[in-house]
C-alpha positions as CSV (number, residue, x, y, z in Angstrom):
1,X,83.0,-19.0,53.6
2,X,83.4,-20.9,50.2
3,X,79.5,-22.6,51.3
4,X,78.0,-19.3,52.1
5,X,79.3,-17.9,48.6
6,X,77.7,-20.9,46.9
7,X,74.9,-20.8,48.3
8,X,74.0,-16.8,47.5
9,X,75.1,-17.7,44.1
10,X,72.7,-20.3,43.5
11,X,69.8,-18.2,45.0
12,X,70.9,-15.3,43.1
13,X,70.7,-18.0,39.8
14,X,67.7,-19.4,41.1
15,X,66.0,-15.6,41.1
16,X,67.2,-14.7,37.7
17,X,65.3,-17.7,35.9
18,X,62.2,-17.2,38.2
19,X,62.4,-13.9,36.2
20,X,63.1,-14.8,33.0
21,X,60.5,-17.5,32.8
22,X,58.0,-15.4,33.8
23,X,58.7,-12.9,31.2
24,X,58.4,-15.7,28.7
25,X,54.9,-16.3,30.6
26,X,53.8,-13.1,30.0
27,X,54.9,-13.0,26.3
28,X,52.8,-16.2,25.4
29,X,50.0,-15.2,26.7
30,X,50.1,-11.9,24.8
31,X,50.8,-14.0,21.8
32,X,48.2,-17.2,21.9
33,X,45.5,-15.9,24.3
34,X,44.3,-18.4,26.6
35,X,40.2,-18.9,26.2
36,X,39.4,-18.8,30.3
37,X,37.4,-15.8,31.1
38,X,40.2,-14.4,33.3
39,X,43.6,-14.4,31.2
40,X,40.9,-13.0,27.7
41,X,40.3,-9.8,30.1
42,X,44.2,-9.7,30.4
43,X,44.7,-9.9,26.6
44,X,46.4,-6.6,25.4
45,X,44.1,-4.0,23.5
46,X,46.8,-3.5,20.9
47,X,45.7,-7.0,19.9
48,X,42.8,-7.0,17.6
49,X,39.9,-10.0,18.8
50,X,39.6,-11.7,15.6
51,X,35.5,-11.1,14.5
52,X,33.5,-13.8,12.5
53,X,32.5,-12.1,8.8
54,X,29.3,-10.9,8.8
55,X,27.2,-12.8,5.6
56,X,26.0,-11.3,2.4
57,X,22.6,-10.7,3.0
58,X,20.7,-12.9,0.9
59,X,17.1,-12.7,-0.3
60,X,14.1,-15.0,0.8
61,X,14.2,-18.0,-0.6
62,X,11.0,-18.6,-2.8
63,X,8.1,-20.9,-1.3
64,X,7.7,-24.7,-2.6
65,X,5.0,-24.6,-5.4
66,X,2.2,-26.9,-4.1
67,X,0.5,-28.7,-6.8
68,X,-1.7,-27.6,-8.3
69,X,-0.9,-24.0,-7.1
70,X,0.9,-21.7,-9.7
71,X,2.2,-19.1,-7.3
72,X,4.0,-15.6,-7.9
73,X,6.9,-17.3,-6.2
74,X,10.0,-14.9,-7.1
75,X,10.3,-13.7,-3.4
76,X,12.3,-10.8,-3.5
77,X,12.6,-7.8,-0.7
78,X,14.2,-4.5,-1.0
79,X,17.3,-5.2,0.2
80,X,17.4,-1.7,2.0
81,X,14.7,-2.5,4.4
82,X,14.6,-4.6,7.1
83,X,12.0,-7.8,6.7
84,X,8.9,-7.3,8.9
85,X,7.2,-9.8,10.3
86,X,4.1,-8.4,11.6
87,X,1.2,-10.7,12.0
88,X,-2.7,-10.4,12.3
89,X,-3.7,-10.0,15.7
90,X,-5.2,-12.8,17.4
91,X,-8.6,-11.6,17.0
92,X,-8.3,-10.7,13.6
93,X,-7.0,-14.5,12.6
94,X,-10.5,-16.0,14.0
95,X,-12.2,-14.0,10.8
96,X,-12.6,-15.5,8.0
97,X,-12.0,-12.5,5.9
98,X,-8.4,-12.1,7.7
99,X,-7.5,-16.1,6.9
100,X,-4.5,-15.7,4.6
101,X,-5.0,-17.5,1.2
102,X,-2.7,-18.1,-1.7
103,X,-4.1,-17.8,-5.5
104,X,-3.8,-20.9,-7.7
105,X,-5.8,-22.8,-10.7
106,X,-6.0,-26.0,-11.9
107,X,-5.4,-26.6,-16.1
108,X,-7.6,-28.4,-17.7
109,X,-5.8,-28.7,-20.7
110,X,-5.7,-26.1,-23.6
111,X,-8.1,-24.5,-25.1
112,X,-10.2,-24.8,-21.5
113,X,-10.3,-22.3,-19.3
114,X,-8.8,-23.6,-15.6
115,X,-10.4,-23.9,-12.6
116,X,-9.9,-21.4,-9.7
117,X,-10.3,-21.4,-5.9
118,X,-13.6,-21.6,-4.2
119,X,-13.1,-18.9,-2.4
120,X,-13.4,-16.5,-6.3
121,X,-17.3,-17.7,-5.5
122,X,-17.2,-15.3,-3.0
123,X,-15.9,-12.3,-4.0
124,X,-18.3,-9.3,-4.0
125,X,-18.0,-7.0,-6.6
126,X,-17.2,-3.9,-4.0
127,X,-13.7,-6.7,-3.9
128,X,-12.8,-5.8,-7.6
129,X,-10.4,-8.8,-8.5
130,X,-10.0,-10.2,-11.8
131,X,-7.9,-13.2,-12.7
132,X,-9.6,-14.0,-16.4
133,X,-11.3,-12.6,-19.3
134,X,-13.6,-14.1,-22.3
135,X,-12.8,-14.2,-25.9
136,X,-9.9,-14.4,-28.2
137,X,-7.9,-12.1,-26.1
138,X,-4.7,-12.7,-24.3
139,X,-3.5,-10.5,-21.5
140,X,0.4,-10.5,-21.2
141,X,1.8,-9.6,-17.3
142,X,5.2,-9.6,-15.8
143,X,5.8,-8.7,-12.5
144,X,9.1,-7.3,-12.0
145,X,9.6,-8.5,-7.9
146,X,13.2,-9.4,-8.5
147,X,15.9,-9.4,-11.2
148,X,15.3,-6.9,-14.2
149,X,16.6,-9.0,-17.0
150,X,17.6,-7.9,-20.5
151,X,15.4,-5.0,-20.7
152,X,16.0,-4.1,-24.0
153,X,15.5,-7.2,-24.9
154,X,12.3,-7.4,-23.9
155,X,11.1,-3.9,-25.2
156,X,12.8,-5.0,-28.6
157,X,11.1,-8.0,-28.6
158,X,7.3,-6.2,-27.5
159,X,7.6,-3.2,-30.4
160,X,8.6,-5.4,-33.1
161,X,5.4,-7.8,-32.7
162,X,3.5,-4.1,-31.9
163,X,2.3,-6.3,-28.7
164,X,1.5,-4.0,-25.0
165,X,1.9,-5.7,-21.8
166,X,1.4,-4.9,-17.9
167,X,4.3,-4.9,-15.6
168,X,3.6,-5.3,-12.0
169,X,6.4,-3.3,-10.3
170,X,8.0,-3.6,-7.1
171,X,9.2,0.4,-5.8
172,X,13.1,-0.7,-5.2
173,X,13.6,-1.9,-8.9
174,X,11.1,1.5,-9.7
175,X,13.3,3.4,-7.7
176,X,17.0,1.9,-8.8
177,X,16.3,2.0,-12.3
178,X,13.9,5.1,-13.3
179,X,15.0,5.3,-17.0
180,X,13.6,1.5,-17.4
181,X,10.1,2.8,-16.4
182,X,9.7,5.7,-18.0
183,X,10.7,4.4,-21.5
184,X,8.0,1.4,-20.4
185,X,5.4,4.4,-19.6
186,X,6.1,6.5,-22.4
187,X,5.9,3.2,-25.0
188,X,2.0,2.6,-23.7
189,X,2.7,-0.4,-21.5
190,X,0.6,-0.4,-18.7
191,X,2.9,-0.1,-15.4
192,X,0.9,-1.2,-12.0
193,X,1.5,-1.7,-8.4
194,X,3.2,-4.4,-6.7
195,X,3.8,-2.6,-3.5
196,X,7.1,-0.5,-2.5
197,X,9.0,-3.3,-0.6
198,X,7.5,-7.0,-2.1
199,X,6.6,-7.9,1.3
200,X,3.6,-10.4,1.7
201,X,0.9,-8.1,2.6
202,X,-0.5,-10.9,4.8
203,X,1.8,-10.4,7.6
204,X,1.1,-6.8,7.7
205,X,-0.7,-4.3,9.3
206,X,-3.9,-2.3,7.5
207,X,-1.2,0.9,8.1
208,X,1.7,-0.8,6.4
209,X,-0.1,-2.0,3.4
210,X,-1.5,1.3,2.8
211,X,1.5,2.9,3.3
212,X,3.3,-0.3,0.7
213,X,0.6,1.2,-1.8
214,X,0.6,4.2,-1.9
215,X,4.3,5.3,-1.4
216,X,4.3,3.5,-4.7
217,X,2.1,6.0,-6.5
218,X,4.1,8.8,-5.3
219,X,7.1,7.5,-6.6
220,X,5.8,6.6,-9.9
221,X,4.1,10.3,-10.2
222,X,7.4,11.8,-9.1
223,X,9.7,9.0,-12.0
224,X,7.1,9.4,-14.7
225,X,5.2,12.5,-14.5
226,X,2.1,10.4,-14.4
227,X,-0.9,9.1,-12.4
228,X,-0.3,5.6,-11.9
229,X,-3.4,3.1,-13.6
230,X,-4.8,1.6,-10.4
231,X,-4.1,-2.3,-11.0
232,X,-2.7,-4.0,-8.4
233,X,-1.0,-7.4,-7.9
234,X,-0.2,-9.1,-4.2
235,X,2.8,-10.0,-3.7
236,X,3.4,-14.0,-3.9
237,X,0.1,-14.0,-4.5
238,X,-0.6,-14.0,-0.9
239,X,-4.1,-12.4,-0.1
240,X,-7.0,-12.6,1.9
241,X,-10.5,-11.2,1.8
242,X,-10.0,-8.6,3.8
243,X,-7.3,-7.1,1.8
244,X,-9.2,-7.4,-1.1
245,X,-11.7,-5.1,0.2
246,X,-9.3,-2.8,1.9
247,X,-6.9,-2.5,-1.6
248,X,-10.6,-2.2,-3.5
249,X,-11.1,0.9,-0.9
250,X,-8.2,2.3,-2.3
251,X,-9.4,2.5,-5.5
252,X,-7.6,-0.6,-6.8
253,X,-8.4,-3.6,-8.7
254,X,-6.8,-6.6,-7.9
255,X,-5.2,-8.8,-10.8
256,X,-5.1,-12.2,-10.4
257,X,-3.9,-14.8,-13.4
258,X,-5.0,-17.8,-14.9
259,X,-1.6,-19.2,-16.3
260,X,1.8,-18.9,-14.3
261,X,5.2,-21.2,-14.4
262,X,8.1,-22.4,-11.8
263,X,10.2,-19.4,-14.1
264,X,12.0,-17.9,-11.2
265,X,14.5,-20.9,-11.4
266,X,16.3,-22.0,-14.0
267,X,14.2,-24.3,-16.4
268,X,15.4,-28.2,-17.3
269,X,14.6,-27.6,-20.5
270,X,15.5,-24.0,-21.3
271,X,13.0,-21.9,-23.8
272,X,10.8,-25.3,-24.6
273,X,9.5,-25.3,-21.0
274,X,8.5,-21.9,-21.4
275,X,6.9,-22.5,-24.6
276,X,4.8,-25.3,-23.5
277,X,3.8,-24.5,-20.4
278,X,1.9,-21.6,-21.8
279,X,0.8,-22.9,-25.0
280,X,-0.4,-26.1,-23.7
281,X,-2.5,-23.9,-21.0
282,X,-4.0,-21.1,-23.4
283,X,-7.3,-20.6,-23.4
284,X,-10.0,-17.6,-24.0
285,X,-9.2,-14.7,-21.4
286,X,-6.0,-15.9,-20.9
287,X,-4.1,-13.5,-18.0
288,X,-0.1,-14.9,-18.2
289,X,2.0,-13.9,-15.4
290,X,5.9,-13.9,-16.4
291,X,8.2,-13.0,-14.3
292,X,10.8,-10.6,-16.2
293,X,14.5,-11.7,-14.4
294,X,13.6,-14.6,-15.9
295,X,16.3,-15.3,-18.7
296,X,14.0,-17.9,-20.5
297,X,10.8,-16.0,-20.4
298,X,12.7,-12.9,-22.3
299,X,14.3,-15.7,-24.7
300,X,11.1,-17.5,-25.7
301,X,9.4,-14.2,-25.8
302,X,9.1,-14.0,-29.4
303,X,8.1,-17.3,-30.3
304,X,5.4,-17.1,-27.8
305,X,3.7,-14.3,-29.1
306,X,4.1,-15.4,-32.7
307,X,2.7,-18.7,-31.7
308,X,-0.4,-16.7,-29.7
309,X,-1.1,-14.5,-32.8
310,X,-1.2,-18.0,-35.3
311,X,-3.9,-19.1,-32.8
312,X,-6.1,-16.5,-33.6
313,X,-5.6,-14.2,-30.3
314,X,-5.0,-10.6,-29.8
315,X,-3.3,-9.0,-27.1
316,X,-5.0,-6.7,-24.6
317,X,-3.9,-4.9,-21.3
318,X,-5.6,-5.4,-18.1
319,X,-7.7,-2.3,-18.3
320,X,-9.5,-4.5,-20.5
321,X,-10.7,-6.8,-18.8
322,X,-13.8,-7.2,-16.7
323,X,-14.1,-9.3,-13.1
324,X,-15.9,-12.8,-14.5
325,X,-19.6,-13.6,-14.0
326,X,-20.7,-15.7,-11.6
């Protein structure tokens, strides 16, 4: 009797810890889910599945500067839209007029006008581009494709040397800060086009650049209360010739630019680079691009234009100027 009794005791111990560890099975698992397929389908719901933080977006980073090259290289995007990527078609990338082409010049020290690509040679006059002009005239663009900058700054700095400029405007910064423009508008700067979006019109079908265009006049008509001047400027300076012509078709003109700096990074040397690299390249006809987030071209401003004026040069707008002779 005594060995029957010990033995339903110890199975009835035995049973209890069977039980007892599986309930501290279950609680584990609950706890430190296992990563096999079957015991993750297992994991309770009341659990939360621990998700990787999704990144800031970021905008594109700008393209190396080849050398010579002096590129519109402040890549920026509306940060609203997605980023297309639509390329020519197939066919269209065997044409000549469709291979995609970036502007540049090469200095040939100041006082000389630079050299441009070969392919100017060939621009008809139906094309209407213009990248310099003659004479003692100087013709002052920013293109506003990223940060805005000290704004009043700049305006400060433009109506106390009575000096007008052109700003090539992208439609986000148009759109997020309306007051900007119209004070620009209503002080007789000249505000152009530089597309909706900042997307390199390149990689973009004849459809979408039309529709990058003109969605910008409409907003600027609907800010400013007036017709936007029909001056254009492509993004990144990324063109081809069949753009040229199609923008042209849309009543456009196409400004180019015959001085340009690495300004959409910080410079080594602060303000001096910014000095130099324009003085050192001025010449007759002179089109500077500057972009206006940059904190060195807004600081140097001043003694740029002073130092332009003691040179004997006026300052003009882009209406001004005429496509060059061949």
């Amino acid at each position: 009797m005594r060995k029957k009794t010990f033995t339903t005791i110890t199975a009835i111990i035995f049973t209890i810890s069977m039980i007892a560890g599986c309930a501290q099975s279950n609680n584990q698992s609950a706890e430190s889910p296992s990563n096999s397929p079957t015991n993750s389908l297992s994991t309770p719901t009341s659990i939360p599945t621990p998700s990787t933080p999704k990144p800031e977006e970021k905008l594109a980073t700008p393209t190396p500067e080849p050398s010579p090259m002096k590129m519109d290289g402040m890549q920026m995007q509306d940060p609203n839209q997605p980023k297309m990527s639509v390329k020519p078609s197939p066919v269209k990338s065997k044409d000549p007029q469709f291979a995609a082409l970036s502007w540049y010049y090469m200095k040939k020290g100041k006082g000389k006008v630079p050299d441009f690509p070969k392919e100017t040679k060939t621009f008809t006059a139906e094309q209407k581009a213009i990248w310099v002009g003659t004479g003692k005239k100087v013709y002052l663009t920013f293109d506003n494709g990223g940060p805005m900058g000290d704004t009043v700054k700049l305006l400060k700095t433009l109506k106390e040397n009575d000096v007008k400029a052109t700003f090539f405007i992208a439609g986000y910064n148009l759109k997020a800060y309306p007051a900007f423009f119209k004070e620009l508008a209503a002080s007789g700067q000249l505000v152009a086009n530089h597309t909706m979006s900042h997307k390199d019109m390149t990689t973009l079908s004849d459809e979408q650049v039309k529709k990058e265009i003109t969605d910008f006049e409409k907003l600027y008509k609907t800010t400013t209360g007036e017709e936007l001047p029909k001056y254009f400027r492509f993004p990144y300076g990324a063109y081809n010739r069949h753009l040229l012509s199609l923008v042209s078709g849309m009543g456009y003109t196409s400004v180019f630019w015959s001085t340009a700096m690495k300004d959409w990074v910080p410079r080594t040397n602060g303000t001096d680079d910014t000095y130099n690299d324009i003085m050192n390249n001025l010449h007759d006809g002179n089109v500077i691009l500057m972009h206006q987030g940059s904190t060195e071209n807004i600081e140097a401003l001043d003694r740029i234009i002073k130092a332009i004026k003691k040179e004997g040069y006026e300052f003009a707008l882009v209406d001004d100027l005429q496509p060059p002779k061949k």
